[in-house]
DRENTORKOL-3810 file (N, C-alpha, C; in nm, 4 decimals):
REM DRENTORKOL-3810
@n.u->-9.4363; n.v->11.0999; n.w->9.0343; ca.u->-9.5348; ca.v->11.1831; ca.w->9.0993; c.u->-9.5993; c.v->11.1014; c.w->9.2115
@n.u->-9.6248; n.v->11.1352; n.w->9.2941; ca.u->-9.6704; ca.v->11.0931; ca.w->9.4606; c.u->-9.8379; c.v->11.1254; c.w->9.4388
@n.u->-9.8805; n.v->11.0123; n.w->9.5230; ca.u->-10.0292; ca.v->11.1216; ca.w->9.5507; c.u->-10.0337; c.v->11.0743; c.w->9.6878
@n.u->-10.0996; n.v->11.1429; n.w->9.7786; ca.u->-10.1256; ca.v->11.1475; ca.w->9.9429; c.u->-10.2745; c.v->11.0191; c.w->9.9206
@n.u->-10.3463; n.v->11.0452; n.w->9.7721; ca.u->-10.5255; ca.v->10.9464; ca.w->9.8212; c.u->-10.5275; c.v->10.8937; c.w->9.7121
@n.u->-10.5991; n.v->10.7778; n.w->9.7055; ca.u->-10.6679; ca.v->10.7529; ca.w->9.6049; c.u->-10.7650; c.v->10.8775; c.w->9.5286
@n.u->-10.8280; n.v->10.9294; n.w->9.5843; ca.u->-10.9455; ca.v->11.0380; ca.w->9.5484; c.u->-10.8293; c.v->11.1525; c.w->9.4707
@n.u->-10.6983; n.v->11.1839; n.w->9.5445; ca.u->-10.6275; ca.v->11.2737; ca.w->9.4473; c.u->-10.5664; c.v->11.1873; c.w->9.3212
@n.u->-10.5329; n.v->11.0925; n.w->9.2885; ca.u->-10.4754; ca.v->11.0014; ca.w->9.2001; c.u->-10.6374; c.v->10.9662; c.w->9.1093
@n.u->-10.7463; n.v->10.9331; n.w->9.1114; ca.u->-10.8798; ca.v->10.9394; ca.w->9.0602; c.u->-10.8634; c.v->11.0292; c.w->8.9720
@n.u->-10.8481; n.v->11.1761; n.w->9.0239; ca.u->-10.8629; ca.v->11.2782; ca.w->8.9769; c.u->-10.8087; c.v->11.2756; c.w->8.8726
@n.u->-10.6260; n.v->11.3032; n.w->8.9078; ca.u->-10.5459; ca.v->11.3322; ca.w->8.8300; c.u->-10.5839; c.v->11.2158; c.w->8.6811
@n.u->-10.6265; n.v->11.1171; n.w->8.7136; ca.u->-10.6442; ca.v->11.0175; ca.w->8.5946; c.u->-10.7979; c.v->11.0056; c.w->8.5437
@n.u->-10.8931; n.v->11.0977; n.w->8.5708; ca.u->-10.9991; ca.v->11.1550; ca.w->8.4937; c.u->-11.0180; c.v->11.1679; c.w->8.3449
@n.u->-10.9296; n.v->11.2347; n.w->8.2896; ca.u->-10.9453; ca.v->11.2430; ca.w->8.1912; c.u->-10.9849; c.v->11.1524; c.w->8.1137
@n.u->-10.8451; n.v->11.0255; n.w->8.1574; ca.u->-10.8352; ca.v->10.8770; ca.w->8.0426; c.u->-10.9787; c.v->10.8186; c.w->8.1029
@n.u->-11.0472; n.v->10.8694; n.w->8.2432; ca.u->-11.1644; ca.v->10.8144; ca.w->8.2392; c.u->-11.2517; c.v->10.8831; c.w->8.1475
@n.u->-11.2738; n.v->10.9990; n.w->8.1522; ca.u->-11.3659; ca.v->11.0816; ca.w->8.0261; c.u->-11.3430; c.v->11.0025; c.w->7.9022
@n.u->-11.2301; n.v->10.9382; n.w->7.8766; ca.u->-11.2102; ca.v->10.9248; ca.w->7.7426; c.u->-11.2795; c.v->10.8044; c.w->7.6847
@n.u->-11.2738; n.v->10.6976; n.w->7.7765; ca.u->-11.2842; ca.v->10.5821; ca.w->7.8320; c.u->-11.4850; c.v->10.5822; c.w->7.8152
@n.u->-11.5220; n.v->10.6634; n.w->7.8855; ca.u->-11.6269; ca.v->10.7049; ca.w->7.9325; c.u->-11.7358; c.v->10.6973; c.w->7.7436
@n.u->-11.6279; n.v->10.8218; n.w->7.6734; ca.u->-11.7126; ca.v->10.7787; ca.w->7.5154; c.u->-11.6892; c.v->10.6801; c.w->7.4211
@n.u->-11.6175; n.v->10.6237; n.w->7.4864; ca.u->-11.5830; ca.v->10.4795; ca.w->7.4099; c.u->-11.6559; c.v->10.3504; c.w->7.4829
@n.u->-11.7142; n.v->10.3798; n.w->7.5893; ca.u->-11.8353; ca.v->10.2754; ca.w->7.7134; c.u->-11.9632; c.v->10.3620; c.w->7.5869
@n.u->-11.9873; n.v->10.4514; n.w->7.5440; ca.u->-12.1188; ca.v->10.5080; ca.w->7.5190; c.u->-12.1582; c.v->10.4564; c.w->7.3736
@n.u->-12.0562; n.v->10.4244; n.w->7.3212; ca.u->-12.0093; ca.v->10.4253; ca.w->7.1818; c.u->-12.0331; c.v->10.2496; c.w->7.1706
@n.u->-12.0474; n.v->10.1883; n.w->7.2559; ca.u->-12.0199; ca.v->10.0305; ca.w->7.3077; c.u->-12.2032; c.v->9.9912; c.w->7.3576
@n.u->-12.2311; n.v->9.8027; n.w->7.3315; ca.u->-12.3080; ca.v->9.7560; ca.w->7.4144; c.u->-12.2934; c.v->9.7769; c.w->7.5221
@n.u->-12.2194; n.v->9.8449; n.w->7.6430; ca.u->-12.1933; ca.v->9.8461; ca.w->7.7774; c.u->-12.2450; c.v->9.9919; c.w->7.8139
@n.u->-12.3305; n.v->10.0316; n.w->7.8062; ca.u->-12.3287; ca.v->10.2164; ca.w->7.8281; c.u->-12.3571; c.v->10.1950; c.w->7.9152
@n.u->-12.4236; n.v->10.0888; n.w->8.0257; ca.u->-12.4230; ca.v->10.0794; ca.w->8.1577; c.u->-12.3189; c.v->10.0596; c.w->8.2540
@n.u->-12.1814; n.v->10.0846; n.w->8.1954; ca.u->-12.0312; ca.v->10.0847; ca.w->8.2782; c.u->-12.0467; c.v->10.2098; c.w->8.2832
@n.u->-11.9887; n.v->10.2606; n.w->8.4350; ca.u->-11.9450; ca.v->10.3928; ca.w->8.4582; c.u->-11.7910; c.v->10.3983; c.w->8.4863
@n.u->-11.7293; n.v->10.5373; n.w->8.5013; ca.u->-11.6350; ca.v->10.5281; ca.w->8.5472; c.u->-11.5739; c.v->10.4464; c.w->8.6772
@n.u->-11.6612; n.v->10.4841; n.w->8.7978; ca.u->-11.6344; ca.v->10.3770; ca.w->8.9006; c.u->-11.6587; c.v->10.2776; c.w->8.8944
@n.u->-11.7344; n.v->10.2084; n.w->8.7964; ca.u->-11.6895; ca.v->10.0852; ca.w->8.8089; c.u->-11.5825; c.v->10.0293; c.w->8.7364
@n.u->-11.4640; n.v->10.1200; n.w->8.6083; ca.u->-11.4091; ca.v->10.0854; ca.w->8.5733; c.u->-11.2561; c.v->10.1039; c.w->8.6808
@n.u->-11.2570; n.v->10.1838; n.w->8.7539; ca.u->-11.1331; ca.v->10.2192; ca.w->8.8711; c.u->-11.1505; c.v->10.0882; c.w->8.9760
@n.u->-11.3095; n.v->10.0658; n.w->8.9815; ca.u->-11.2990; ca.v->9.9752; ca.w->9.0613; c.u->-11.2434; c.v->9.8123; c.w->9.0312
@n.u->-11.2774; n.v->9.7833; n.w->8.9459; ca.u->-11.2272; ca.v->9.6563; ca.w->8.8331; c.u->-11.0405; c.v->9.6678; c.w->8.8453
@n.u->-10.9796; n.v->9.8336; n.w->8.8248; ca.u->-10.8673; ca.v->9.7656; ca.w->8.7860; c.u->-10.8164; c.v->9.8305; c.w->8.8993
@n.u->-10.8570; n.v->9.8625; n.w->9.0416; ca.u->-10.8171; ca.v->9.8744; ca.w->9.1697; c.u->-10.8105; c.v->9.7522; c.w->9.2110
@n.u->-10.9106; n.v->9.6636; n.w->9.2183; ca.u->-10.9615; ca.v->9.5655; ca.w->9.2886; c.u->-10.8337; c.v->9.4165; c.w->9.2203
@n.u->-10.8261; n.v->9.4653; n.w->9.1062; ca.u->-10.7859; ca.v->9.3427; ca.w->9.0425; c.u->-10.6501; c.v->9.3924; c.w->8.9540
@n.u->-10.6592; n.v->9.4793; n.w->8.8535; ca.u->-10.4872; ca.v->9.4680; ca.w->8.7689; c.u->-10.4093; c.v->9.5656; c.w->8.8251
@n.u->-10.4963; n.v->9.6544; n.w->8.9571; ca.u->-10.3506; ca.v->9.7035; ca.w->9.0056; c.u->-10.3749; c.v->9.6849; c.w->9.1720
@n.u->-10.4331; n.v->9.5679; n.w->9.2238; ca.u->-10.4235; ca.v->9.5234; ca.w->9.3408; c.u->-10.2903; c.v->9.5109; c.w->9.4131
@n.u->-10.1943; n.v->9.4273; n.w->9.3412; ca.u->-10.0765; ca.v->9.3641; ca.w->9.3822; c.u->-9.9511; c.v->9.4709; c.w->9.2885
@n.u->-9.9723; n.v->9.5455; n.w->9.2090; ca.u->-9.8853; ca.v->9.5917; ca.w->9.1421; c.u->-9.7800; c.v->9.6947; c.w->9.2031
@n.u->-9.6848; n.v->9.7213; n.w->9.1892; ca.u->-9.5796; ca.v->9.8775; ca.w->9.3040; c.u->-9.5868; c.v->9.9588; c.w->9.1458
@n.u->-9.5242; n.v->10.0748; n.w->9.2080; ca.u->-9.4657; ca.v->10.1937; ca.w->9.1457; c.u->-9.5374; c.v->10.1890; c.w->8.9550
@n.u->-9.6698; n.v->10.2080; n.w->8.9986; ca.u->-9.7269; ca.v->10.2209; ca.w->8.8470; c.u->-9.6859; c.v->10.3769; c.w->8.8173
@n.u->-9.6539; n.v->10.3918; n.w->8.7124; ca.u->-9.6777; ca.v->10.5075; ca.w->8.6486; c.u->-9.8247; c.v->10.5813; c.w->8.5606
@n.u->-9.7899; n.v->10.7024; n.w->8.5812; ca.u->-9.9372; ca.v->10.7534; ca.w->8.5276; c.u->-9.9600; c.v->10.7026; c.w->8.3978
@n.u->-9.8644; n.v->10.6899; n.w->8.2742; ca.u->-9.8991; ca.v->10.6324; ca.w->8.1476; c.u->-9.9232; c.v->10.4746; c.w->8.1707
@n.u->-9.8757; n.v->10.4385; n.w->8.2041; ca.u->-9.9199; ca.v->10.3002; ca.w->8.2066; c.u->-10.0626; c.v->10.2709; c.w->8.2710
@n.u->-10.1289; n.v->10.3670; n.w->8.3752; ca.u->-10.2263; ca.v->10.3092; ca.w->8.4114; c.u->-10.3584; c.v->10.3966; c.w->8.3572
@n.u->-10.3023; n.v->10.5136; n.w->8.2896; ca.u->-10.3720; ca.v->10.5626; ca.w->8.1293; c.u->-10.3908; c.v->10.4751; c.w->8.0507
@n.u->-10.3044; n.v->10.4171; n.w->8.0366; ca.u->-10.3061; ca.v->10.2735; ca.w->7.8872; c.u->-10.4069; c.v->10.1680; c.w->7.9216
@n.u->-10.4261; n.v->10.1092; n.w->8.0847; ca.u->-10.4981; ca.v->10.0252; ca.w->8.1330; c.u->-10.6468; c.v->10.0897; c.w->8.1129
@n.u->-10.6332; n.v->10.2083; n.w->8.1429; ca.u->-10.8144; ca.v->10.2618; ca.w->8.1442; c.u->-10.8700; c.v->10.2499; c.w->7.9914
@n.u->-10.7856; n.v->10.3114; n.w->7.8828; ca.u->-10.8054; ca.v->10.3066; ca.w->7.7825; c.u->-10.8262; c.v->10.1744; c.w->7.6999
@n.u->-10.7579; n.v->10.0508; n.w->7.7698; ca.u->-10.7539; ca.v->9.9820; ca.w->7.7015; c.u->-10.8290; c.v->9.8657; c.w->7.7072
@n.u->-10.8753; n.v->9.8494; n.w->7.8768; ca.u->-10.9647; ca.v->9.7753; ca.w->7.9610; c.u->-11.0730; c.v->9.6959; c.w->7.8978
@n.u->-11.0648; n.v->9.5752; n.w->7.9308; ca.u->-11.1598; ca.v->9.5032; ca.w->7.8519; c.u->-11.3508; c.v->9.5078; c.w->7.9133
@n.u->-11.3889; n.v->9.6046; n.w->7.8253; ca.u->-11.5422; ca.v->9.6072; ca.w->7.9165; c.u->-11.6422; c.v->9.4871; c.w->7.9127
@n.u->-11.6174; n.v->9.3719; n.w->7.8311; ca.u->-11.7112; ca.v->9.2590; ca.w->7.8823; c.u->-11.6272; c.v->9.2080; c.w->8.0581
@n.u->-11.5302; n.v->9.2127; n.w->8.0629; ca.u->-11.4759; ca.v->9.1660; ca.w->8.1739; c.u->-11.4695; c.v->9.2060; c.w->8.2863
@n.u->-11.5040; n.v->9.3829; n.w->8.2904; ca.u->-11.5600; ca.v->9.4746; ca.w->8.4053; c.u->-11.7234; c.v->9.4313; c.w->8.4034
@n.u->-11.7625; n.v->9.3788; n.w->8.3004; ca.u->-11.9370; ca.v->9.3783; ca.w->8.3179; c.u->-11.9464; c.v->9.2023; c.w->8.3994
@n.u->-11.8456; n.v->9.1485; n.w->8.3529; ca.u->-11.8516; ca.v->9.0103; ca.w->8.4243; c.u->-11.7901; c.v->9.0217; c.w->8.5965
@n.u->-11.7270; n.v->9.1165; n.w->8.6229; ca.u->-11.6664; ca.v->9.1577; ca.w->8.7504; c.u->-11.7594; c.v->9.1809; c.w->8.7991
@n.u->-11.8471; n.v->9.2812; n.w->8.8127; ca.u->-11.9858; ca.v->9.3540; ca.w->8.8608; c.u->-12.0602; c.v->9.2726; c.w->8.8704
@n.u->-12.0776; n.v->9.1506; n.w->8.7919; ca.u->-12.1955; ca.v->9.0806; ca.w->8.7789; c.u->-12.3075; c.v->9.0759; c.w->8.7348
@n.u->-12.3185; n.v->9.2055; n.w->8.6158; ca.u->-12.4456; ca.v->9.2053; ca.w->8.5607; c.u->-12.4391; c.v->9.0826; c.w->8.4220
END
């Protein structure tokens, strides 16, 4: 599957952020949001990466280590 933007590819991978999202609420971190978790693994585990697939970068959202997005951000 192709996407033309980031903002259409965001989208399409919403959900695993929703999901993501009650498992940050459920956590010491309820101060992670979604953008900052796209931004963490934009910026960094899929900076350099080609031809990710949608499950695999489902698996990354889901699986994402949130002390290490909170150490990225800098709080």
């Amino acid at each position: 599957m192709e996407f033309t933007s980031l903002k259409q590819l965001y989208r399409k991978l919403l959900p695993a952020f929703n999901v993501k999202r009650r498992i940050v609420l459920n956590s010491k971190y309820k101060e992670i949001t979604n953008e900052n978790i796209w931004l963490y693994l934009t910026e960094t585990k899929w900076k350099n990466s080609h031809n990710l697939s949608l499950p695999e970068m489902i698996n990354d959202i889901i699986t994402v280590d949130l002390a290490e997005i909170k150490k990225y951000i800098g709080w």
